[in-house]
Every structure is written in C-alpha cells, then in structure tokens.
Residue frames as a rotation matrix with the C-alpha (Angstrom) as fourth column:
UNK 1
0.342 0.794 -0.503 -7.41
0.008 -0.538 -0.843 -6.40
-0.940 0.285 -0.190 67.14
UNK 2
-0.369 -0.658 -0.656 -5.13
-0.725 -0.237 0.646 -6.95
-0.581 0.714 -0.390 64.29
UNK 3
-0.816 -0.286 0.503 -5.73
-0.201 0.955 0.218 -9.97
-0.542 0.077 -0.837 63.58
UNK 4
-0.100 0.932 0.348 -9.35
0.609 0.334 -0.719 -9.47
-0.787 0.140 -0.601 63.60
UNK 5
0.425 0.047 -0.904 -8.76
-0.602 -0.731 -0.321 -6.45
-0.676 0.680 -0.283 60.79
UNK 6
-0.639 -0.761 0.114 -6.42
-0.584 0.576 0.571 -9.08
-0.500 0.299 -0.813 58.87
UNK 7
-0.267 0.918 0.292 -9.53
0.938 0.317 -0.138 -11.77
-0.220 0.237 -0.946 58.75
UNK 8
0.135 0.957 0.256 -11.62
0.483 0.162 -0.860 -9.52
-0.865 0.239 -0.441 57.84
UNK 9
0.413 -0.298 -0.861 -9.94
-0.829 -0.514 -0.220 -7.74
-0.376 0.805 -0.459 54.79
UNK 10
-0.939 -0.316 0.133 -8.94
-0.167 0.759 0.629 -11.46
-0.299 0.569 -0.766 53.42
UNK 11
-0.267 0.891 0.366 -12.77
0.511 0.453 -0.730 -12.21
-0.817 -0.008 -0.577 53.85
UNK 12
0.482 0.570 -0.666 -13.89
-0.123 -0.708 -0.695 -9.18
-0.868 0.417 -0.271 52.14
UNK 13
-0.328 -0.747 -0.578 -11.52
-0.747 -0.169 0.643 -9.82
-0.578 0.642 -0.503 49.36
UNK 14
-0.894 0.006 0.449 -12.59
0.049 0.995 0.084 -13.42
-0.446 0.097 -0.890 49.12
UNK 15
0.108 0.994 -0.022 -16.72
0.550 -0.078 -0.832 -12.16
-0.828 0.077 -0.555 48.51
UNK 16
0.174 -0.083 -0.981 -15.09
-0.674 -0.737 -0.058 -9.57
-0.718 0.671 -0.184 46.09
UNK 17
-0.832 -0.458 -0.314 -13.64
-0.549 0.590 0.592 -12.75
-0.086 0.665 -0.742 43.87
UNK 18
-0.596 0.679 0.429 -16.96
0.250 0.664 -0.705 -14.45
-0.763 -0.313 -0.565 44.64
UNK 19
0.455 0.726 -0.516 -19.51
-0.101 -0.534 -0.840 -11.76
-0.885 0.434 -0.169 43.39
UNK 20
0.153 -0.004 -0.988 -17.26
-0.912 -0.385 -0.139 -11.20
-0.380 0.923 -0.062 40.15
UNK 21
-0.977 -0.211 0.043 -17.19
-0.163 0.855 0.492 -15.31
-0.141 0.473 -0.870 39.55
UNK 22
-0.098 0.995 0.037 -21.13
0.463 0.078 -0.883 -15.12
-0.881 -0.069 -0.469 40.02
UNK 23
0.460 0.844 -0.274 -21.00
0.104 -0.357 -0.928 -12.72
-0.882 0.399 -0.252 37.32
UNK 24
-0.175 -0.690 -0.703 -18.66
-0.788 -0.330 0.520 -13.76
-0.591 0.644 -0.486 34.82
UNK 25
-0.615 -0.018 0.789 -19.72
-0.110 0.992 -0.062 -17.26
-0.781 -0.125 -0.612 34.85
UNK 26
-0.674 0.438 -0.595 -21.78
-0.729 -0.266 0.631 -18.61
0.119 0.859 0.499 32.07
UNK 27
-0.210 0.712 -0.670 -23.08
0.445 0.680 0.583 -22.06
0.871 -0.176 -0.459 33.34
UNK 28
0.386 0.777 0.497 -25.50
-0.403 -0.343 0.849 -21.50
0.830 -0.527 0.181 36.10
UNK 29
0.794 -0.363 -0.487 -24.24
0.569 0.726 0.387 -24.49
0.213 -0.584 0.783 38.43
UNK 30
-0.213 -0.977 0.003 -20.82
0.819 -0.181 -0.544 -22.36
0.532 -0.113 0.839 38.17
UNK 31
-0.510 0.179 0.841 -22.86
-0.315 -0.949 0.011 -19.47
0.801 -0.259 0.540 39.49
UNK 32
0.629 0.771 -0.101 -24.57
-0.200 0.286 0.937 -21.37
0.751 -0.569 0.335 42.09
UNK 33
0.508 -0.620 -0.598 -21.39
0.713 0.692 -0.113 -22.89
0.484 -0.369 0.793 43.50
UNK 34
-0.714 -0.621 0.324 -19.66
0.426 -0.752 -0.503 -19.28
0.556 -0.221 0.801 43.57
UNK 35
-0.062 0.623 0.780 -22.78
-0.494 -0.698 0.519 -17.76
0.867 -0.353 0.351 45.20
UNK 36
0.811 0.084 -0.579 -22.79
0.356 0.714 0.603 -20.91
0.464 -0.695 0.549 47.78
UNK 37
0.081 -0.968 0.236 -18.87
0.855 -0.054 -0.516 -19.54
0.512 0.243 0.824 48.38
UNK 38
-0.383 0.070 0.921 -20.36
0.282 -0.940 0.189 -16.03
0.880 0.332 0.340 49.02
UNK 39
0.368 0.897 0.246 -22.47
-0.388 -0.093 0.917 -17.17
0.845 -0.433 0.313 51.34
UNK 40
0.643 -0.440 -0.627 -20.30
0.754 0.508 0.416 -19.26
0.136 -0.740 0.658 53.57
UNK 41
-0.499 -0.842 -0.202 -17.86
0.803 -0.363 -0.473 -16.50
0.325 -0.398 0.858 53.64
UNK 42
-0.332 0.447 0.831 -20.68
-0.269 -0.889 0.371 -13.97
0.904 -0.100 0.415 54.45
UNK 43
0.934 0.176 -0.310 -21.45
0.262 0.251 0.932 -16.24
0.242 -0.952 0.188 57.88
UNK 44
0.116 -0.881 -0.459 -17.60
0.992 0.124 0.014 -16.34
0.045 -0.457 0.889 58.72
UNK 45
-0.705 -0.543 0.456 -17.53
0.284 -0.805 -0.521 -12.79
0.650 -0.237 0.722 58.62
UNK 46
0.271 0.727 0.630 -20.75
-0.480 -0.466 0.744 -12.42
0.834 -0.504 0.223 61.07
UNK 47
0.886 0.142 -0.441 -19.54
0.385 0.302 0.872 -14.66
0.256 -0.943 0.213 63.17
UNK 48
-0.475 -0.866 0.156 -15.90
0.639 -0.461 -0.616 -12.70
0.605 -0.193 0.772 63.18
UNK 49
-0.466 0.124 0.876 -18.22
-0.202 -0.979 0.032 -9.81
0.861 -0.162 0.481 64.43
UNK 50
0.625 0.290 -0.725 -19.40
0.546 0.502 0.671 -11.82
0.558 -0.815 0.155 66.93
UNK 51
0.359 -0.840 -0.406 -16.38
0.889 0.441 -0.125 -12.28
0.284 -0.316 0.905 68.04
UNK 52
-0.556 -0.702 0.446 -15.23
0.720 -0.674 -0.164 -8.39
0.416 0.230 0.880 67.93
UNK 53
-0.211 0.759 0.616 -18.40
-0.597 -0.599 0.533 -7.21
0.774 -0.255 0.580 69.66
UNK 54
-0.879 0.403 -0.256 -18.84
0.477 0.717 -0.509 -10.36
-0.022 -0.569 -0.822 72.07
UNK 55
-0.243 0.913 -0.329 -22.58
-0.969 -0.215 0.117 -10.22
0.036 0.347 0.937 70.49
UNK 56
-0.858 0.028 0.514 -23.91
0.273 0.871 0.408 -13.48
-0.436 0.490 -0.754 70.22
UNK 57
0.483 0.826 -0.291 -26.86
-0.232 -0.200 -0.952 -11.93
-0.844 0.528 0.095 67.96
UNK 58
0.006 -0.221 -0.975 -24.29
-0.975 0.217 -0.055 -11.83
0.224 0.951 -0.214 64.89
UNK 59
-0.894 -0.422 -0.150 -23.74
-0.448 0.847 0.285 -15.60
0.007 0.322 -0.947 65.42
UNK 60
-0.401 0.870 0.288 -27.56
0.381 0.444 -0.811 -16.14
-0.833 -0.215 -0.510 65.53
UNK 61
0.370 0.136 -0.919 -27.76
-0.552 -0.763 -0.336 -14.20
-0.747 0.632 -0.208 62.55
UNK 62
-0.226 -0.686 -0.692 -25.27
-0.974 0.134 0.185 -15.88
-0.034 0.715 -0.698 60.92
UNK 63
-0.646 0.359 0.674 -27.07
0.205 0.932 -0.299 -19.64
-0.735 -0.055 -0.676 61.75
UNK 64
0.323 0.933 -0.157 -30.12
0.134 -0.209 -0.969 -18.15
-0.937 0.292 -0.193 60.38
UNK 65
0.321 -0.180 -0.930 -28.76
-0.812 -0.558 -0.172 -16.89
-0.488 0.810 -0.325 57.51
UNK 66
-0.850 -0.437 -0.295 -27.05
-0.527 0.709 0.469 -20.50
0.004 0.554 -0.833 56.72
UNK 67
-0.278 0.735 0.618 -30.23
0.332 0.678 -0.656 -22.24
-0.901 0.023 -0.433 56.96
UNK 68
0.772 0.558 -0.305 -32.05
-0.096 -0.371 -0.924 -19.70
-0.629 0.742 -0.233 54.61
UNK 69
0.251 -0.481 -0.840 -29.09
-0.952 -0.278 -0.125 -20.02
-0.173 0.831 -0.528 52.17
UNK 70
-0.830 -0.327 0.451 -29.02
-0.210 0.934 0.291 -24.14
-0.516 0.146 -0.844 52.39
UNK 71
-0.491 0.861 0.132 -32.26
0.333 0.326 -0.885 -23.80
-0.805 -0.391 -0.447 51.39
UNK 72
0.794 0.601 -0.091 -32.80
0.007 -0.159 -0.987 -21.87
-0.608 0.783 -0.131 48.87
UNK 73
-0.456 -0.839 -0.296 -29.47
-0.773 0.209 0.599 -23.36
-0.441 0.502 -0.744 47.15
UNK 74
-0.985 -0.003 0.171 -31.61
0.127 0.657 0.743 -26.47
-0.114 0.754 -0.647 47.18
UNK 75
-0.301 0.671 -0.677 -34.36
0.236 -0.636 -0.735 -24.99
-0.924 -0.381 0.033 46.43
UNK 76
0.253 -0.079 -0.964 -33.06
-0.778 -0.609 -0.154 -23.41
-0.575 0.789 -0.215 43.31
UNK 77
-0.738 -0.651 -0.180 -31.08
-0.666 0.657 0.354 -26.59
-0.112 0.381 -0.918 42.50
UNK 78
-0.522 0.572 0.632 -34.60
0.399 0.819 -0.412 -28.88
-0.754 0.037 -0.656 42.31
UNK 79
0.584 0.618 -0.527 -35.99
-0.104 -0.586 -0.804 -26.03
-0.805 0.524 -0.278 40.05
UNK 80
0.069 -0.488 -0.870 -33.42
-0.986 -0.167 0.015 -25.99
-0.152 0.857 -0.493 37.66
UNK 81
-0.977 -0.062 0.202 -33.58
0.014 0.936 0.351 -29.97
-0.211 0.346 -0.914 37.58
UNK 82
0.041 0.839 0.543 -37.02
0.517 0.447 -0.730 -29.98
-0.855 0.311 -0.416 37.00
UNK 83
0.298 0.260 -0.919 -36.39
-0.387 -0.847 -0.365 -27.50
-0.872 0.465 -0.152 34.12
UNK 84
-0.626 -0.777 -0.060 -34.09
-0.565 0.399 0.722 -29.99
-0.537 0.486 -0.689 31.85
C-alpha cells in the first residue's frame, strides 16, 4: 500500500508541474504538449486506482478518457493549422 501512496504523490506532483507549464507557457504548441503530459499522467493515475480498488471501471475510464484526449489534441492541432 506504500508503494501505491508513493506513485501516486510523484503523479500528483508531476500534473502539478504540468498545469503550471500549461500556464506559463507562451507558444501554444508548448501548451498543447504540456496539457498532452497532463493527460497521460491523469490515465496512469486512474489506472493506479484501478489497481488499489481492483475496479476495472477506473481502467475503462481511463481508455475512454485517452481516446477523448487523442482526439481533441488532434482536433485542436488541425484548427490551429488551418489558422496560419
């Protein structure tokens, strides 16, 4: 159970360094990349809770959630090329 407190206070740290590169950045692309960052470490911590609940909802959760966040990464990333 340590371990799993260990992971998840690195994670949470790791989203904290995200969120404040999302919002220091200045070029978008640098915000896109850190939010992409955010996101992958928000699945790894749902599926940790899997794991600590033996749930498999959080790891269906956490699939979902990576689709909807490949998606509207490129999504966002065809908008902002068509904007140039």
């Amino acid at each position: 159970m340590i371990l799993y407190l260990i992971i998840s206070i690195i994670l949470s740290i790791l989203a904290l360094l995200c969120w404040l590169k999302v919002i220091i950045s200045r070029t978008i692309v640098d915000k896109m990349v850190a939010l992409d960052a955010a996101n992958t470490i928000v699945i790894s911590f749902l599926i940790l809770l899997g794991a600590i609940f033996k749930e498999i909802v959080y790891v269906d959760v956490a699939i979902v959630y990576a689709m909807l966040s490949f998606v509207s990464i490129i999504y966002i990333s065809r908008y902002l090329e068509g904007c140039k």
